[in-house]
C-alpha positions in Angstrom: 23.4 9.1 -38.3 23.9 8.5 -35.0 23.1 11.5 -32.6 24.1 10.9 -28.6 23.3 13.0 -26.0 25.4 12.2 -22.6 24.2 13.6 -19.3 26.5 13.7 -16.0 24.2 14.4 -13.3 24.8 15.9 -10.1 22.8 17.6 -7.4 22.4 20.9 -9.1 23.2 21.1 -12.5 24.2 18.8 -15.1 26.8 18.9 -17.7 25.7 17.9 -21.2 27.6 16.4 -24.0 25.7 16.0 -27.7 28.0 13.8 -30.2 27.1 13.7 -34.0 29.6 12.4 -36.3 32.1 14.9 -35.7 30.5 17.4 -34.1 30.8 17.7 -30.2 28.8 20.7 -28.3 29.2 20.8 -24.8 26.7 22.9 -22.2 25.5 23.1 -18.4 22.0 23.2 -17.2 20.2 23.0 -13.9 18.5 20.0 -12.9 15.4 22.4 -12.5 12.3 23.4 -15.2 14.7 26.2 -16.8 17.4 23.2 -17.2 15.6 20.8 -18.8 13.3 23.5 -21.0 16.9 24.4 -22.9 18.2 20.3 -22.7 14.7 20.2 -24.7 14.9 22.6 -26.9 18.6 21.3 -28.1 16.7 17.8 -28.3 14.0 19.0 -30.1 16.5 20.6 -32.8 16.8 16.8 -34.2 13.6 15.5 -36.0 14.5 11.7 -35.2 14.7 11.3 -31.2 18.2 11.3 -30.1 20.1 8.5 -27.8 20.2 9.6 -24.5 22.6 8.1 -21.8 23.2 8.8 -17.8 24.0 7.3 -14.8 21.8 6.1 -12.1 22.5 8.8 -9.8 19.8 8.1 -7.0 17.1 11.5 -6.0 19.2 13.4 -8.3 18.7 11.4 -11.8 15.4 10.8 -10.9 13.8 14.1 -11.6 15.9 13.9 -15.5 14.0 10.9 -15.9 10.7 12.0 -15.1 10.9 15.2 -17.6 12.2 12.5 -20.1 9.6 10.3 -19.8 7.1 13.1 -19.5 8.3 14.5 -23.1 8.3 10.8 -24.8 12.4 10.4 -25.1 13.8 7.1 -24.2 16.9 7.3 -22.4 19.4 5.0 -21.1 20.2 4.4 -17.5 23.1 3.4 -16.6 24.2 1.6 -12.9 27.5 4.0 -11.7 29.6 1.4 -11.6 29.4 -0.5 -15.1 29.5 2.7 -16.2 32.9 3.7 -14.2 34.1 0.0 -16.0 33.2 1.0 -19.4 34.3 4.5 -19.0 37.8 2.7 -17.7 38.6 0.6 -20.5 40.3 3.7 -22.0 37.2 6.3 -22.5 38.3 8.0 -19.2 41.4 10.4 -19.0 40.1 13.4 -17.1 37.9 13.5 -14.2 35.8 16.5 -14.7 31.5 16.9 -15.4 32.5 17.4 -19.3 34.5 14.9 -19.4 32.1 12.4 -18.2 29.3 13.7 -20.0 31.6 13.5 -23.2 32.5 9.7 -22.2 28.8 8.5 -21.1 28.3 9.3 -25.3 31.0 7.7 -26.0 29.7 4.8 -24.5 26.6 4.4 -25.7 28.3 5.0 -29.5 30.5 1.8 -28.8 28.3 -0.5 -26.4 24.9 0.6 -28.5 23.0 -0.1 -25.1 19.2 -0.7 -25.2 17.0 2.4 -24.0 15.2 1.3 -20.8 11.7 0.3 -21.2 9.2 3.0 -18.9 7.4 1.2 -16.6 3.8 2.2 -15.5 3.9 4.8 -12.2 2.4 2.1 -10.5 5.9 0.9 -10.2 8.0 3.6 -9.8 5.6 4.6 -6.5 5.7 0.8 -5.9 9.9 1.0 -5.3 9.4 4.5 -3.7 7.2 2.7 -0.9 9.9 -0.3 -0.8 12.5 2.3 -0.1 10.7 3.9 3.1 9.9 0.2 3.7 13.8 -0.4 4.0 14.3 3.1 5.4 12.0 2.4 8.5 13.1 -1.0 9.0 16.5 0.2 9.5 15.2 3.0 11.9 13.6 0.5 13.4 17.0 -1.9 14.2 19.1 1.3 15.3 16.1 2.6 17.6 16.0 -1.3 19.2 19.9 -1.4 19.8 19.2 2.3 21.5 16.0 0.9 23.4 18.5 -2.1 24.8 21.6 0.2 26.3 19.4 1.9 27.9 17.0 -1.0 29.4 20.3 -2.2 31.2 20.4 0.7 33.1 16.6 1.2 34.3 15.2 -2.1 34.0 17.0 -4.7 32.0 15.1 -7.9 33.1 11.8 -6.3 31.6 13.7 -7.8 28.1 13.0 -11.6 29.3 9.0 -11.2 30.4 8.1 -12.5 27.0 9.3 -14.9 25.2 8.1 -13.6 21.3 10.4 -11.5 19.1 10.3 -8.3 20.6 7.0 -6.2 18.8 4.8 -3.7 19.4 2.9 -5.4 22.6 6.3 -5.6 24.3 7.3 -1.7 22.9 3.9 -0.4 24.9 4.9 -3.0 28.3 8.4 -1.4 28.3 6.5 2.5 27.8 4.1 1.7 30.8 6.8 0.3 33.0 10.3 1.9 31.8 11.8 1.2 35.2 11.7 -1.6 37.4 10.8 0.7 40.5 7.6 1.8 38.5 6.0 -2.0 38.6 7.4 -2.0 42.2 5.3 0.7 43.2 1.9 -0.6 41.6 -0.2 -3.6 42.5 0.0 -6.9 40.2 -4.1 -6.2 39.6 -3.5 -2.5 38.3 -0.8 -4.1 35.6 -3.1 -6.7 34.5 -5.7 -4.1 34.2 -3.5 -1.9 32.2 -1.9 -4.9 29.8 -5.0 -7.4 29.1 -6.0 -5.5 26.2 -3.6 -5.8 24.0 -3.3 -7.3 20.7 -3.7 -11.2 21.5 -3.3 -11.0 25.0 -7.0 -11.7 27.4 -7.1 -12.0 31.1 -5.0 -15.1 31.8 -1.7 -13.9 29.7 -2.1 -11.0 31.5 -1.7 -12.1 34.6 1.0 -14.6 33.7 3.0 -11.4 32.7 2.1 -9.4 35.7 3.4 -12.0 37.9 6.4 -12.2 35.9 7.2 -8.6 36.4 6.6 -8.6 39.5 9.2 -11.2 40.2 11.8 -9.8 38.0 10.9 -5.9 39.2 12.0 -7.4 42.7 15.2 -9.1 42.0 16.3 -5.7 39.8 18.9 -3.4 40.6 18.9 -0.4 38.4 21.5 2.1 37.7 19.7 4.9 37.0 16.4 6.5 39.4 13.2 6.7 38.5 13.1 10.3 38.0 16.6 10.1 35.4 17.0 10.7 32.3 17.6 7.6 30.8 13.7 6.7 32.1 12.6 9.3 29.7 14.7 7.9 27.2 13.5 4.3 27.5 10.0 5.9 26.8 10.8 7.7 24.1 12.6 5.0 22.0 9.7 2.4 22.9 7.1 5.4 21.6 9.3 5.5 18.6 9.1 1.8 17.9 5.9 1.9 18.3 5.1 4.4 15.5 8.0 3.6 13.0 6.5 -0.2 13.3 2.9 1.5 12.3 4.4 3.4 9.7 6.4 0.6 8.1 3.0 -1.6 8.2 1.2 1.5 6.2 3.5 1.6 3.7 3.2 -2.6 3.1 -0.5 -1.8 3.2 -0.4 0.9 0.3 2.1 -1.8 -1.5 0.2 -4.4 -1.2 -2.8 -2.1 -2.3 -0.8 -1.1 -5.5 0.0 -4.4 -6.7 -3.6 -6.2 -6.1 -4.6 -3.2 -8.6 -2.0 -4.0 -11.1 -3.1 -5.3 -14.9 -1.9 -8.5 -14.0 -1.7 -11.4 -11.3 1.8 -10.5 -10.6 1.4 -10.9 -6.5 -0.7 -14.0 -6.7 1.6 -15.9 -8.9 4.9 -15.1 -6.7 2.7 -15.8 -3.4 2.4 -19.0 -5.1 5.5 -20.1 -4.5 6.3 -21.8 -1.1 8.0 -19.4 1.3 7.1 -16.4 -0.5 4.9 -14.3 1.5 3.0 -11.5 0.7 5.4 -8.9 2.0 8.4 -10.5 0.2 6.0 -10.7 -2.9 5.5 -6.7 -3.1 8.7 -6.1 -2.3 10.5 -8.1 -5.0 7.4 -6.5 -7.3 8.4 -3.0 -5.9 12.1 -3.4 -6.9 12.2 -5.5 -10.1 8.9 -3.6 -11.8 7.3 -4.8 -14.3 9.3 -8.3 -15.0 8.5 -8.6 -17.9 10.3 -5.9 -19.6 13.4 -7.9 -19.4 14.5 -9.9 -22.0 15.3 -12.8 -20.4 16.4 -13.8 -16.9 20.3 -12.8 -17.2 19.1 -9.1 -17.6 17.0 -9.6 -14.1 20.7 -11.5 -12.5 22.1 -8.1 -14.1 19.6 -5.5 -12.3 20.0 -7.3 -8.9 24.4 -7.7 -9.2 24.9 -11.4 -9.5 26.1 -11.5 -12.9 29.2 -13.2 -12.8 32.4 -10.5 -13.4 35.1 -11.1 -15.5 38.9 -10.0 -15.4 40.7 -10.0 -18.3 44.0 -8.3 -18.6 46.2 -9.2 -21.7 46.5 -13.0 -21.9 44.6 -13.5 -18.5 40.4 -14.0 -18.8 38.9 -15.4 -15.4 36.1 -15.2 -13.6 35.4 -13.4 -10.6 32.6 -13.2 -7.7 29.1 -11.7 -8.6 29.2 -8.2 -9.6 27.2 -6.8 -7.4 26.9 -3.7 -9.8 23.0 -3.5 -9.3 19.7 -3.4 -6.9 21.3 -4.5 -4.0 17.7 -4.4 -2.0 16.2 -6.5 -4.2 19.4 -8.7 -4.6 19.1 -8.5 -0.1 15.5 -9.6 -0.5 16.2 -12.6 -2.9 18.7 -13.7 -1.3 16.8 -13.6 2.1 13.7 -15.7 -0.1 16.1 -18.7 -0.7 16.0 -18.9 3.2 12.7 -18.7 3.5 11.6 -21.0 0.9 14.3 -23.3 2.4 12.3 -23.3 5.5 8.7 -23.5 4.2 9.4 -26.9 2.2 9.6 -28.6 5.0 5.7 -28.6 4.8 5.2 -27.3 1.4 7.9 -28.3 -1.1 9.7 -26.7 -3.6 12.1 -27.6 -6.3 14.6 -24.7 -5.1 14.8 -26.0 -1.5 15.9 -29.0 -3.0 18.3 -27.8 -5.2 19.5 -25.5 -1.7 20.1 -28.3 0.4 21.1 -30.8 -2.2 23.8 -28.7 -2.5 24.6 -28.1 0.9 25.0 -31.7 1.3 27.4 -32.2 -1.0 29.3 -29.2 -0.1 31.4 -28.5 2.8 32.2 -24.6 2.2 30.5 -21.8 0.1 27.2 -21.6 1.5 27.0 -17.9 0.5 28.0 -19.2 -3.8 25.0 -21.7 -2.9 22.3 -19.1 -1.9 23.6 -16.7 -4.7 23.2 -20.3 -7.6 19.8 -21.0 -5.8 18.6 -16.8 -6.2 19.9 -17.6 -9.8 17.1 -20.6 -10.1 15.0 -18.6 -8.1 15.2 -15.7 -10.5 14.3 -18.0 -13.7 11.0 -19.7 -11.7 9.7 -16.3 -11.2 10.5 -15.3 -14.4 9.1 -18.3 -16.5 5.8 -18.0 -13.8 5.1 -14.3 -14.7 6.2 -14.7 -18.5 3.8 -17.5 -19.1 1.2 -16.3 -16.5 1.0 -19.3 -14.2 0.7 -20.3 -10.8 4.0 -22.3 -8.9 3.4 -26.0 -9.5 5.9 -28.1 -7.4 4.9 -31.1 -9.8 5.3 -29.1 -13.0 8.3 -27.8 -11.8 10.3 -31.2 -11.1 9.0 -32.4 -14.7 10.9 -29.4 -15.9 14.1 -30.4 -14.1 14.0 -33.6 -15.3 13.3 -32.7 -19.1 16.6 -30.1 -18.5 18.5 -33.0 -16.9 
């Protein structure tokens, strides 16, 4: 006897749908300690543990998840948008919470979906430090774009004075000299004096950079005075740089932290392979989790969205683009990993470079379908690696190929 308990989450309250054969009882409860206390006492009713089926609803379906893991029930979780598919091929008529609660059972009667495997909390506060990872690195590009309108208006030549990606030695220049008429109005000794401490720099970079602002200080013509507004706002955005750049590095630090404690040698055996460094390693650990609770390495091409779709509509069946129905930071990570492996094999090689650029080179479109086919290899090295507990072997690795070719 199959008994199915559909959940429809939303910020509040949930609606709840239990289906056994033919019986079908319906109910509301907030997504609070009362809530769940009466979602478990109608679970409880049933001496074998019921299915349990919801959508991934972000903050919201979180705190369901941790009462259900907290009591012992497996549940399934389901990404919103497969679920809208399945709902579609005629589950869904009408668009209320009952409705989908009533349909997310349905679903899991017809499809029989696997319950999700709990992972350890390591992981779970693993991918809650990789989303304030992604969160401050986007605070981090909007607060740049900010600190460069304004630059062009107080001192916009400051930008060129070094020639490294702009970081946090060029965030604390631009806070001590936010305008050109403030490196005007102080002698080249007093800047070197202020700047020759920093991170990397000594005595004769200092005065390299001095000079230079003095030069380009001179040539400036700002828009706004040195007593405006936009002064004070060039030294605001450079302080916030400063600290959302400290922030993001504590939370790679507690990440990095996490994994070295894991019951495993997870990190070590992706920073194994070439191009992977350790902040790529912790981040794919972060949003994949525990890798090995997949069954194989379509279900990881399935969490991330690059399963192929498919459309098929009476006598019509094709194939479409990647699905992109799951993890799109880690699919954004992976992706970014090809590159980066791509680059390292120039001095340390790899087998999935050369699949990247053999493919390149016989290809005169459709770089993006090449990335995604090399994240797909990609996906099954790490997955074989972790699986079988081993370090990246380039050697071992083209034997393999060959045996497969």
């Amino acid at each position: 006897m199959d008994i199915v308990f559909g959940i429809d989450v939303s910020s509040r309250e949930s609606s709840v749908c239990m289906l056994m054969d033919d019986t079908r009882k319906e109910f509301k409860i907030s997504n609070d300690s009362f809530g769940f206390k009466e979602l478990l006492k109608n679970l409880a009713v049933f001496s074998k543990h019921p299915q349990i089926i919801f959508e991934a609803t972000g903050v919201y379906s979180r705190r369901l998840q941790k009462f259900l893991e907290d009591y012992g029930y497996d549940y399934v979780i389901l990404n919103p948008l497969k679920a809208k598919k399945e709902m579609d091929q005629g589950l869904r008529h009408n668009k209320t919470d009952k409705t989908d609660a009533y349909n997310l059972a349905r679903i899991q009667l017809q499809n029989r979906h696997k319950a999700n495997k709990q992972e350890a909390e390591d992981y779970h506060r693993l991918r809650a430090l990789s989303r304030s990872y992604e969160e401050l690195t986007s605070d981090i590009v909007s607060a740049k774009n900010r600190l460069h309108r304004i630059l062009q208006l107080t001192f916009p030549e400051i930008e060129t004075v070094v020639s490294t990606p702009k970081n946090r030695n060029y965030w604390e220049l631009v806070k001590l000299f936010p305008h050109c008429q403030t490196v005007r109005e102080i002698e080249a000794e007093d800047i070197i004096n202020k700047i020759k401490d920093f991170k990397g720099y000594g005595i004769k970079r200092a005065q390299k950079i001095a000079q230079g602002l003095k030069e380009l200080a001179n040539k400036a013509y700002p828009v706004a005075e040195l007593d405006s507004p936009e002064t004070s706002d060039v030294i605001y955005y450079a302080q916030r740089l400063i600290q959302l750049d400290q922030d993001r590095d504590e939370r790679l630090k507690q990440m990095v932290d996490i994994s070295k404690k894991l019951p495993n040698r997870d990190l070590e055996i992706l920073t194994s392979i070439p191009g992977f460094a350790q902040t790529t390693a912790v981040r794919v650990l972060a949003e994949l989790g525990d890798i090995r609770r997949f069954d194989n390495p379509n279900k990881i091409d399935a969490f991330i969205g690059i399963d192929p779709g498919r459309y098929q509509s009476g006598q019509m069946d094709s194939r479409l683009g990647i699905t992109k129905h799951g993890n799109a930071i880690a699919r954004k990570i992976l992706y970014r990993a090809v590159g980066q492996i791509d680059n390292a094999s120039k001095t340390n090689p790899c087998h999935i470079a050369d699949y990247y650029e053999n493919k390149k080179s016989s290809q005169s479109k459709g770089f993006k379908k090449i990335a995604i086919a090399s994240v797909h290899k990609l996906i099954r090295t790490i997955y074989a690696l972790i699986k079988n507990d081993q370090l990246y072997s380039y050697e071992v690795a083209k034997q393999n190929q060959r045996r497969k070719s």
